[in-house]
C-alpha positions as CSV (number, residue, x, y, z in Angstrom):
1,X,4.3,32.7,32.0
2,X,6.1,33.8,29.1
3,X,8.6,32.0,26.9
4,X,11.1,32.8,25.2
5,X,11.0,31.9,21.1
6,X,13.6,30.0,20.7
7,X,12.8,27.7,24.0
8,X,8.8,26.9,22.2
9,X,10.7,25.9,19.1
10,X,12.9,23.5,20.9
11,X,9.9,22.4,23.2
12,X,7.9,22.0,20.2
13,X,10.8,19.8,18.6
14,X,11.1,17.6,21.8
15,X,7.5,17.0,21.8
16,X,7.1,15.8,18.3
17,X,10.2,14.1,18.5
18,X,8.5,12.4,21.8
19,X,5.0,11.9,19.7
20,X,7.1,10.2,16.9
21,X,8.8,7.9,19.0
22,X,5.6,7.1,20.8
23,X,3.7,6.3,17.2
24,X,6.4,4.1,16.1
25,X,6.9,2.3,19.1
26,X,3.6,1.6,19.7
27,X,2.7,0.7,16.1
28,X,5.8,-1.6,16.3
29,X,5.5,-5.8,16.5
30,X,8.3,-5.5,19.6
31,X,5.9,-3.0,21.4
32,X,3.0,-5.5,20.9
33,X,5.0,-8.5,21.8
34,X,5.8,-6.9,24.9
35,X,2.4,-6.0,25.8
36,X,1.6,-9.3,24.7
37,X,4.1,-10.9,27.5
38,X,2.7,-8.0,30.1
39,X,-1.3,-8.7,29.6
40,X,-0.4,-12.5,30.2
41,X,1.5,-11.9,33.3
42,X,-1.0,-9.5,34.4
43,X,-4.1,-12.2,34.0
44,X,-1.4,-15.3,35.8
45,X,-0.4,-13.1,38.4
46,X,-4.0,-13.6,39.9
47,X,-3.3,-17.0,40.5
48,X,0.0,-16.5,42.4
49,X,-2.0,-16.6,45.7
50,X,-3.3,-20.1,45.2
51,X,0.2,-20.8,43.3
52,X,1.8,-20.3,46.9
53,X,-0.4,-22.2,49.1
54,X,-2.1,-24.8,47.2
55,X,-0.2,-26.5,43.8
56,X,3.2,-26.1,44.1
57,X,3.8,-24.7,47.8
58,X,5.8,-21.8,46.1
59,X,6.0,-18.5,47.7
60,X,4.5,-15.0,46.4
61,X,7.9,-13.9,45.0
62,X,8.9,-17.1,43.4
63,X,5.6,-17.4,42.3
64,X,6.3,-14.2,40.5
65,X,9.6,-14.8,39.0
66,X,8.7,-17.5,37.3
67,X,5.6,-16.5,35.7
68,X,7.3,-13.3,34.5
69,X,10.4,-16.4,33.1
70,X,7.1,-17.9,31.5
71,X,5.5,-15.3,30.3
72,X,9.1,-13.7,28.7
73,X,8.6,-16.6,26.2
74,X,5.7,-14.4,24.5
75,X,8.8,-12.1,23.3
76,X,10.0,-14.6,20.6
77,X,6.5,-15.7,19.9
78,X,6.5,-14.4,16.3
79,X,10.6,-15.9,15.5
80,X,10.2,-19.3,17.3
81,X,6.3,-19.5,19.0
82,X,7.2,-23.1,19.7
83,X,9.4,-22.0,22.2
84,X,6.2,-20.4,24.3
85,X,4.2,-23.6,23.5
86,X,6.7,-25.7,24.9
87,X,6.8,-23.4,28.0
88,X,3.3,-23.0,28.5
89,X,3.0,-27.2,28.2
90,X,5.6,-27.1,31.3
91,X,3.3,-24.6,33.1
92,X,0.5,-26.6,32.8
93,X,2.1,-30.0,33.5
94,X,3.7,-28.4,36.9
95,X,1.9,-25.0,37.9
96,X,-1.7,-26.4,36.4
97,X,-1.4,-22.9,34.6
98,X,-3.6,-22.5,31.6
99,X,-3.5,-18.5,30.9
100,X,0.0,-18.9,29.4
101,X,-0.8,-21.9,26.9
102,X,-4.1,-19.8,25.5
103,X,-1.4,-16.9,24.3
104,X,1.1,-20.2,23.1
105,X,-1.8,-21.7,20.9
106,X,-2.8,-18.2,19.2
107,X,0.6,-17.5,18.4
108,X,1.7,-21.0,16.9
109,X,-1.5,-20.4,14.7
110,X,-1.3,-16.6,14.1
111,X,2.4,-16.9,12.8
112,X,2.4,-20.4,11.4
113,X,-0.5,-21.0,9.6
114,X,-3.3,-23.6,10.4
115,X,-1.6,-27.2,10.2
116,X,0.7,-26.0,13.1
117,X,-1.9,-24.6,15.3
118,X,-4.1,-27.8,14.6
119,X,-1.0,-30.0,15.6
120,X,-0.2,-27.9,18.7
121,X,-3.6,-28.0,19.5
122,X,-3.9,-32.1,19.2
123,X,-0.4,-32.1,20.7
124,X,-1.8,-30.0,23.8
125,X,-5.4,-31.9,24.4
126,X,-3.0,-35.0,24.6
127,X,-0.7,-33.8,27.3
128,X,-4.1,-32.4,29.2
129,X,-5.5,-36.0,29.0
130,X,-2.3,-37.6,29.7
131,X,-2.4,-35.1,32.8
132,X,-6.0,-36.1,34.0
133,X,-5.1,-39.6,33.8
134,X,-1.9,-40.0,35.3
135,X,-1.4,-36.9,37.9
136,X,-3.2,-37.3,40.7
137,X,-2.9,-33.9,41.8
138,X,-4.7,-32.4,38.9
139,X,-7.3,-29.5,40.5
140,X,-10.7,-30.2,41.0
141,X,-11.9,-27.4,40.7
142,X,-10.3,-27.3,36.8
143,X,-11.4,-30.4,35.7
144,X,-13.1,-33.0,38.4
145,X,-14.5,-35.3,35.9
146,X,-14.0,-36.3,32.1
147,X,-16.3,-34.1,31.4
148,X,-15.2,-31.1,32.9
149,X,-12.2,-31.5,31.0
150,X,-14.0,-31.8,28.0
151,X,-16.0,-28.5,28.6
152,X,-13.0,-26.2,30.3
153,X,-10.0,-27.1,29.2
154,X,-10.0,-28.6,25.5
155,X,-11.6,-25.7,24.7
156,X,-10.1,-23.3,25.6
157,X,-7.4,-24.8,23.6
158,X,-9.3,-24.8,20.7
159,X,-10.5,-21.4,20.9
160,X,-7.3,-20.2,21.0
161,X,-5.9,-21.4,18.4
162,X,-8.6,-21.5,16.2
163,X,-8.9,-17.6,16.5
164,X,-4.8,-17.8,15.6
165,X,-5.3,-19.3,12.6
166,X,-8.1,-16.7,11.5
167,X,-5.5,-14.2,12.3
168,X,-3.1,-16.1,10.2
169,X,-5.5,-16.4,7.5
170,X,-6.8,-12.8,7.5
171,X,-2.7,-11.3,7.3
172,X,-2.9,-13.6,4.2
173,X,-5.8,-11.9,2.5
174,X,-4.7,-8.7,4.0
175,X,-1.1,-8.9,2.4
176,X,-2.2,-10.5,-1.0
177,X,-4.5,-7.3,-1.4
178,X,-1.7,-4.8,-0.6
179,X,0.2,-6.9,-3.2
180,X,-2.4,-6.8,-5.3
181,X,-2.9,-3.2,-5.4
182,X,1.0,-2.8,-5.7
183,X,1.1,-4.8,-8.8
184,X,-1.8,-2.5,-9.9
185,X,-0.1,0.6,-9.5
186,X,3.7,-0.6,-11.0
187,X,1.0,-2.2,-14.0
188,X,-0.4,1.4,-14.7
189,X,3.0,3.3,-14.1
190,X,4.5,0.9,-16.3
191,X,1.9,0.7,-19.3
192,X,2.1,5.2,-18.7
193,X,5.6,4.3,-19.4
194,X,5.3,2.6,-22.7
195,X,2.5,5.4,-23.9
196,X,4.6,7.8,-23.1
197,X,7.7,6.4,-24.8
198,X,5.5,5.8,-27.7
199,X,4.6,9.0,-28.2
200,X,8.0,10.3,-28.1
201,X,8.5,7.8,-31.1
202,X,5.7,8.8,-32.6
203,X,5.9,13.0,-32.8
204,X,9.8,12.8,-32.4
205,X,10.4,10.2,-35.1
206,X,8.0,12.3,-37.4
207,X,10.2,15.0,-36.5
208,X,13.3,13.2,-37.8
209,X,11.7,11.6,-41.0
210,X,11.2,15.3,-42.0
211,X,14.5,16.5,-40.9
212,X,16.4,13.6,-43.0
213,X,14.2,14.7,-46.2
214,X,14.6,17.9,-45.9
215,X,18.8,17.1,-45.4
216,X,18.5,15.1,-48.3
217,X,16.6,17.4,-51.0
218,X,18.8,20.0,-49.8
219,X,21.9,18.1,-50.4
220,X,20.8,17.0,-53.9
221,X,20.2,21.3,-54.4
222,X,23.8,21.7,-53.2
223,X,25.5,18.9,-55.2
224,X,28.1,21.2,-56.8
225,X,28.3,23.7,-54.1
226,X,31.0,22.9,-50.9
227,X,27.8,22.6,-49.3
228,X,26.9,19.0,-50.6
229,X,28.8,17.3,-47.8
230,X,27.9,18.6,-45.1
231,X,23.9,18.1,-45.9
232,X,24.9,14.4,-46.6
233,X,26.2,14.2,-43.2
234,X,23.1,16.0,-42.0
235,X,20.7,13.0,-43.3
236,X,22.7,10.6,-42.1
237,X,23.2,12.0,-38.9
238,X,19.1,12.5,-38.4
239,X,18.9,8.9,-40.3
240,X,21.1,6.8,-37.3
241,X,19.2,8.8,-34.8
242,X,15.9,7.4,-35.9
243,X,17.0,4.1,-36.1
244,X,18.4,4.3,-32.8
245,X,15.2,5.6,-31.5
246,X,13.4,2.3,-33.2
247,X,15.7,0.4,-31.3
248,X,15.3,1.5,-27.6
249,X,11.5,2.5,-28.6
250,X,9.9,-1.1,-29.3
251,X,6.7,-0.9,-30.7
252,X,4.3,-3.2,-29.6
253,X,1.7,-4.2,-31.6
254,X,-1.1,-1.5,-33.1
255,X,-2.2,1.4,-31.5
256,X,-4.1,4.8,-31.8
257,X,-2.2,7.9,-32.0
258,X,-2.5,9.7,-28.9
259,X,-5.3,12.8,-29.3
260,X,-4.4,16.0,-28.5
261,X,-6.3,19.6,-26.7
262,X,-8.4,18.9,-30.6
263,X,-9.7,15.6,-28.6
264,X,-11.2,17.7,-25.3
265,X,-14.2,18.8,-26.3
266,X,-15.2,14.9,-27.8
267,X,-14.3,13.8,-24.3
268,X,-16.3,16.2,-22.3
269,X,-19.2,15.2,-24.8
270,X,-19.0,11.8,-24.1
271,X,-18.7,12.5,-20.4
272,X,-21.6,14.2,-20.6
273,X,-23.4,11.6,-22.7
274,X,-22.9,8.9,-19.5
275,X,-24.3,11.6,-16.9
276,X,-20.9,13.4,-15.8
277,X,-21.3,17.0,-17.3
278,X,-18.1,18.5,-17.9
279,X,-17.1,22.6,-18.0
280,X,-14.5,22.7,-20.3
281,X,-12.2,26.2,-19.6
282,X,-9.1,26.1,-22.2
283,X,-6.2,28.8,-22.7
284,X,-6.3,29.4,-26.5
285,X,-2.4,29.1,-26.3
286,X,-2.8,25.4,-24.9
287,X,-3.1,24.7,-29.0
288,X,0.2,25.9,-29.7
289,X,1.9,23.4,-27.0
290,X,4.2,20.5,-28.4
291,X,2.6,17.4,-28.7
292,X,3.4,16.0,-26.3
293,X,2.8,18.2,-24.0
294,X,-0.7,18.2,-25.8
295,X,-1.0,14.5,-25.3
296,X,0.0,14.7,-21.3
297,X,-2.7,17.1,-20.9
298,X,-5.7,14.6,-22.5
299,X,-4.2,11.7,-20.5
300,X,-4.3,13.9,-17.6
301,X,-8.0,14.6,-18.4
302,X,-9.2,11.4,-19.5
303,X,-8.0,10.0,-16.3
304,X,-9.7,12.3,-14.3
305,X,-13.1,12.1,-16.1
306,X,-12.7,8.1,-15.5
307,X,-11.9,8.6,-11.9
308,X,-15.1,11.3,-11.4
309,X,-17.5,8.9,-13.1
310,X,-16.4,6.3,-10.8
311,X,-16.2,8.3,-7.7
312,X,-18.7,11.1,-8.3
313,X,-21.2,10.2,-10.9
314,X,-23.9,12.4,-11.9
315,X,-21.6,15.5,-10.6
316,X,-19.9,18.3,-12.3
317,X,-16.6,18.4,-13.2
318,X,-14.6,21.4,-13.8
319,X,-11.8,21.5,-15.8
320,X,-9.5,24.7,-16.8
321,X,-6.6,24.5,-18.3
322,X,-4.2,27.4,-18.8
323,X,-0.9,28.7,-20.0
324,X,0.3,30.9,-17.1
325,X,3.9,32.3,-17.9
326,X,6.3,29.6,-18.7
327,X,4.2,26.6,-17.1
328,X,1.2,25.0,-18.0
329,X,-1.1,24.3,-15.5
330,X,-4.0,21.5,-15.6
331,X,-6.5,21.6,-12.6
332,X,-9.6,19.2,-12.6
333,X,-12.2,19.2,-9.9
334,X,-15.6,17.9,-9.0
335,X,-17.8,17.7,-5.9
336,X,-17.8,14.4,-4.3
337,X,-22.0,13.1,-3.3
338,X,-23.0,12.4,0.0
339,X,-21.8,8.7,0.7
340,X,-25.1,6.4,0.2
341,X,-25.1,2.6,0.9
342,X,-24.3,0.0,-1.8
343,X,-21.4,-1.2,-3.2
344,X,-18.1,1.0,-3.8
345,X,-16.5,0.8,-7.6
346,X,-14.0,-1.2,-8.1
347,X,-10.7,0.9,-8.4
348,X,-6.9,0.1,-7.5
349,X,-5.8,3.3,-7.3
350,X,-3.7,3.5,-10.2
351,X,-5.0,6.0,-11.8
352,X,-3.2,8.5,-10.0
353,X,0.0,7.1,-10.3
354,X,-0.6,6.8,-14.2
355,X,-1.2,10.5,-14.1
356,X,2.0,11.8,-12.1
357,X,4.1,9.1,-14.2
358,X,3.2,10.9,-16.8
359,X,3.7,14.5,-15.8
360,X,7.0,13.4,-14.0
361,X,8.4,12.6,-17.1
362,X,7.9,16.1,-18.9
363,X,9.2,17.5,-15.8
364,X,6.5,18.5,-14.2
365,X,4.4,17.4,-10.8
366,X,0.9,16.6,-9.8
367,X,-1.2,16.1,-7.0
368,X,-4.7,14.9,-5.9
369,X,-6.5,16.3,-2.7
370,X,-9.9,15.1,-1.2
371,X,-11.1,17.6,1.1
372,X,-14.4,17.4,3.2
373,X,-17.2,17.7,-0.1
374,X,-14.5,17.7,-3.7
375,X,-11.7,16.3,-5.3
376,X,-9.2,17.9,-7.0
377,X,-6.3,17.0,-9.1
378,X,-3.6,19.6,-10.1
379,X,-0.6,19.1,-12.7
380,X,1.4,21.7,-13.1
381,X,4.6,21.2,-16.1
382,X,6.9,23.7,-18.2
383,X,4.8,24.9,-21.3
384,X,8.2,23.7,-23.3
């Protein structure tokens, strides 16, 4: 059969459309919830049959009903999970249900913490006992003596809420890592921040220290000429601009001028030295860059080295770096080993984001793809 262009393009769009709908929906806490409420109903609806002619004398559809008004509880079980417990303690004190109180317990300790699910837990082995000695009716077949209540129903209380309060504990670690690693990554962008805005102070501030000299011997040349003014103006003009640039600039404390291309070759020795050999490929016309420019690309480099050592040690790194028309291009790759048991390196996956920090704010853009056996990381920036 053939189609027509324009009809694959729109059944391509309602497809993905459908795929992306499906993805979020099912990676969603409602669409668990619900499932949640479903698997329950599906586990107590093999009990309706012995619901209908043994504990309550309630027929199939009934029966039904309100297990699926039970089980509905499940829906609000992340908001208010006491409202399920509560509901599930009903079910058990008149249906003899315990399906629906194993999904109340994990919740109550999944989504607030262990005291609750210890005190629902207590509160729910009191009401069981409360029910074995004061309800005639209680099943035999559930709990017959005290000590099949001790070995059926207590715990499977316990269990339940005792793998809750894992879950609770293991979103905890889960969410002070991702917080952790955040806080990482703002640290670096942040500190690639300062060292950038430090080297603007630095080669820009030399910059105006020479233009104010230069104003002023040239205005002490020109004192008699109609040109002595203006020069005066000049210096103070380049004067107020470096005092404004101390004051948004603060420096903090001592540190090393940033190297620049001059510094390569050192850094590929010293990678070199700790078992990383480096081929070094440089433009000749990298040297004439700005500065700054010259101190974004030995970050850029430096970081990468750091990262291959980490990631890749003992394997060669390429790096080239070249002036191609009016952008400057910085491309740094390595071949990633075989993966071999022992501990990973401790990273938090900053460096990256120190890296395209620091491109960004030159105007340029970077980027860092694995593929099945390398790594490479790309920055690309106007030559200036």
């Amino acid at each position: 059969m053939h189609v027509k262009p324009a009809a694959a393009s729109a059944l391509h769009r309602v497809v993905a459309s459908g795929r992306r709908l499906t993805e979020s929906w099912a990676g969603s806490p409602r669409a668990l919830d619900v499932l949640t409420a479903l698997s329950c109903l599906a586990l107590m609806a093999l009990d309706i049959p012995g619901l209908a002619a043994a504990d309550n004398s309630l027929n199939g559809p009934l029966a039904a009903v309100v297990l699926a008004v039970g089980c509905s509880s499940l829906l609000v079980r992340r908001r208010m999970p006491w409202v399920s417990y509560l509901a599930a303690l009903l079910f058990l004190g008149w249906l003899h249900e315990l399906t629906l109180v194993q999904f109340a317990l994990y919740s109550v300790g999944r989504y607030r913490g262990r005291r609750a699910g210890i005190l629902a837990t207590l509160g729910y082995v009191a009401f069981a006992l409360a029910l074995f000695y004061g309800v005639p009716e209680w099943p035999a077949a559930r709990a017959e003596t005290f000590s099949g209540l001790l070995g059926v129903v207590v715990p499977i209380g316990v269990l339940a809420s005792a793998v809750g309060i894992a879950a609770y504990r293991h979103d905890l670690v889960s969410e002070l890592t991702a917080r952790r690693a955040e806080s990482a990554v703002l640290q670096a962008v942040q500190q690639e921040r300062t060292s950038v805005a430090r080297d603007v102070h630095d080669f820009v501030g030399r910059e105006l220290t020479l233009l104010t000299v230069r104003s002023e011997v040239l205005s002490s040349r020109a004192r008699e000429t109609a040109y002595a003014k203006d020069f005066e103006e000049l210096a103070d003009t380049a004067r107020r601009a470096h005092l404004v640039l101390n004051e948004i600039i603060v420096q903090r404390g001592e540190r090393a001028a940033t190297p620049g291309v001059e510094g390569l070759a050192a850094l590929a020795e010293e990678s070199g030295r700790a078992g990383s050999p480096v081929r070094l490929v440089m433009d000749p016309a990298v040297h004439a860059l700005s500065p700054l420019r010259q101190a974004a690309v030995y970050r850029v480099v430096q970081e990468c080295l750091t990262n291959a050592a980490k990631h890749a040690h003992g394997e060669t790194i390429d790096v080239s770096i070249e002036v191609e028309g009016p952008l400057l291009r910085i491309a740094v790759s390595n071949a990633l080993p075989a993966r071999t048991p022992g501990r990973a390196p401790v990273s938090a996956g900053s460096g990256t984001a120190s890296m395209g920090e620091r491109v960004r704010s030159l105007g340029g853009e970077l980027t860092a793809t694995r593929t099945e056996g390398s790594y490479e990381v790309v920055a690309s920036l106007p030559r200036g």
